[in-house]
C-alpha atoms as one frame of an Amber mdcrd trajectory, in Angstrom:
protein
 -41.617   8.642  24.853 -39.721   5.864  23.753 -38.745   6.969  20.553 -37.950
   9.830  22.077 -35.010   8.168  23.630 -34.235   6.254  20.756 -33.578   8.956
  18.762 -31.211  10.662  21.851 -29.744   7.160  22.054 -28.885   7.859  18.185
 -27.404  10.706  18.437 -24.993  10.231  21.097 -23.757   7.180  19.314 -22.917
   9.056  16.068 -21.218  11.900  18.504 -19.040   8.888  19.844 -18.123   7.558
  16.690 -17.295  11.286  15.334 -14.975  12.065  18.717 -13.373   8.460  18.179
 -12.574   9.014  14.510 -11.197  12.444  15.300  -9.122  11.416  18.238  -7.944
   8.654  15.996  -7.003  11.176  13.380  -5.440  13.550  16.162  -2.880  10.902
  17.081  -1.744  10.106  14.172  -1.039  13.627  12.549   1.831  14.232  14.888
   5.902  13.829  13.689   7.195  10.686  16.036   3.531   9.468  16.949   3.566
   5.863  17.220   0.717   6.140  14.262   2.489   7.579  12.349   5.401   4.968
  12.367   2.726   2.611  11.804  -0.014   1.679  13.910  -1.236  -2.391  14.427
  -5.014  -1.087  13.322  -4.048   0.853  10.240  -4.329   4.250  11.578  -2.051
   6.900  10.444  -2.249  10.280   9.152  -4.133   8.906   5.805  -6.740   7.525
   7.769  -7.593   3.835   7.944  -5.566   1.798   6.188  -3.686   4.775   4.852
  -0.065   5.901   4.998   1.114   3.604   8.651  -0.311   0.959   7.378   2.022
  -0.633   5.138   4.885  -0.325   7.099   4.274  -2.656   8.911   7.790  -5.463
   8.772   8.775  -3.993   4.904  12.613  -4.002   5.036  14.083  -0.743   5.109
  14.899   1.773   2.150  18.157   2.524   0.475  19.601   5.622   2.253  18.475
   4.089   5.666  21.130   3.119   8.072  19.628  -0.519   8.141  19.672  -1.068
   4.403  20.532  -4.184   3.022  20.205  -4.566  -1.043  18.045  -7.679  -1.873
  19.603 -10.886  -3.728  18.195 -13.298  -5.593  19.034 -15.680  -2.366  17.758
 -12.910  -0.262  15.346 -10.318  -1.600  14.441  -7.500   0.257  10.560  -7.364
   0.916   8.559  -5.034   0.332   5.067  -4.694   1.210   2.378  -2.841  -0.661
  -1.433  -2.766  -0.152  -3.887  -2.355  -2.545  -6.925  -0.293  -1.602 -10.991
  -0.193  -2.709  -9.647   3.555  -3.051  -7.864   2.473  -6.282  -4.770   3.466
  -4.802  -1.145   1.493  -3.653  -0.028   2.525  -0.323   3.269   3.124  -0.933
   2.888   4.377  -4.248   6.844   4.917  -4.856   9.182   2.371  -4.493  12.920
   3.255  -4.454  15.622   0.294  -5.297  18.728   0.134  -6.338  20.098  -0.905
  -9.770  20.028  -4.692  -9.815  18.198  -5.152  -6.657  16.200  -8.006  -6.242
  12.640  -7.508  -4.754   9.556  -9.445  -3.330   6.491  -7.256  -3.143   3.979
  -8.840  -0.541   0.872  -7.119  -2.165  -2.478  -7.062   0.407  -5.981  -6.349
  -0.698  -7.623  -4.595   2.194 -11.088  -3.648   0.913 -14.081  -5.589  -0.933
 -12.819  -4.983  -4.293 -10.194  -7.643  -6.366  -6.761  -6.554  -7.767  -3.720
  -7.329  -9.491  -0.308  -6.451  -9.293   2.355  -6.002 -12.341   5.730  -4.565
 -12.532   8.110  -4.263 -14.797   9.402  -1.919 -17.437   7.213   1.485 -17.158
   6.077   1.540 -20.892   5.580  -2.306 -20.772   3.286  -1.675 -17.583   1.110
   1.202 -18.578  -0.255  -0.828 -21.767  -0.242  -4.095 -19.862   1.904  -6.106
 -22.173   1.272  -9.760 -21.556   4.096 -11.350 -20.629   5.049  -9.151 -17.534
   5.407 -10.393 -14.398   2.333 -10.320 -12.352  -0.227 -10.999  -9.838  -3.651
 -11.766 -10.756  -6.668 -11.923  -8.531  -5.593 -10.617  -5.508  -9.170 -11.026
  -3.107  -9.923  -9.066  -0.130  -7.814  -9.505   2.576  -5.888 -11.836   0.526
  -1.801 -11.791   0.365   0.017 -12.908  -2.993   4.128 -12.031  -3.753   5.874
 -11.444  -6.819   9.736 -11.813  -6.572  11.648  -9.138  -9.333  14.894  -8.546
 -10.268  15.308  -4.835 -11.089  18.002  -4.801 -14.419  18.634  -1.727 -15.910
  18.067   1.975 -14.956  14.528   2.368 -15.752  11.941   3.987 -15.525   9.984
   0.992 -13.923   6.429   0.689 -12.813   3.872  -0.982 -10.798   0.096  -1.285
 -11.835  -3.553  -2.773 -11.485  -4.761  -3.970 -14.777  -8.373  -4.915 -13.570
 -10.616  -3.261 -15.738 -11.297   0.921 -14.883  -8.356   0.371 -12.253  -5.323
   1.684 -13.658  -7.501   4.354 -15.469  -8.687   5.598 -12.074  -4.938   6.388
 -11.579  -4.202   2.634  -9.406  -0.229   2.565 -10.468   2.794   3.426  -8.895
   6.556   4.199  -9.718  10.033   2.396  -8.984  13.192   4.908  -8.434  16.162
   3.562  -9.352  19.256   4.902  -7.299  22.793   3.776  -7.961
């Protein structure tokens, strides 16, 4: 008898957790939702710690009405987050030509990662010398500070090992 209402016990708890993940979801999948501007617990329309969750205080982009170019005085920061997904959330950053930029790079997950950007081609065979970020630990913050000279193309990648081969990079547009 007991197990009995154990196992009842069971299943209601994984129909709660089902309805709250799907509720969750539901919120966040509609234009103007407050998750989808970028909710506090990393709930957006990519799911936990998806898309929502990274725009949290990054300064806006070029073509926004609140744009201000970063300086070398004053960059403009932009946050990214690094996932256990192997993936950057954003995964395109656009600047403008001779912008000056301090990425605020978040692990959120179990696994380590780094953070380099630079030059595309000098990126995608991790040349040493570029500027970057190593050892990045869960839940752990770290900022680079980068000075974008030049029209491009420019890049942003993880270097730990099976990382950027699992497709963990991401792209800088340039705009005049």
């Amino acid at each position: 008898m007991a197990e009995r209402r154990v196992a009842w016990l069971g299943i209601g708890l994984v129909l709660a957790g089902i309805i709250l993940i799907m509720t969750a979801a539901a919120l966040g999948s509609g234009p103007g939702s407050r998750y989808s501007q970028g909710a506090p617990w990393g709930f957006g329309p990519g799911g936990m710690m998806g898309p929502g969750a990274a725009d949290i205080g990054s300064a806006p982009d070029p073509g926004s009405p609140r744009f201000v170019a970063g300086t070398i005085s004053a960059p403009r920061v932009v946050r990214i987050i690094a996932r256990d997904a192997l993936r950057f959330y954003p995964d395109v950053v656009v600047v403008t030509q001779g912008e000056t930029i301090t990425f605020e790079v978040t692990t959120m997950g179990m696994t380590s990662h780094e953070f380099m950007v630079g030059p595309a081609a000098e990126v995608a065979v991790d040349t040493a010398g570029t500027p970057e970020i190593a050892d990045i630990a869960m839940m752990q913050t770290k900022s680079l500070t980068y000075t974008f000279t030049g029209p491009g193309p420019f890049a942003f990648a993880c270097h730990v090992p099976g990382h950027f081969e699992a497709g963990m990079a991401g792209t800088i547009a340039v705009v005049p």
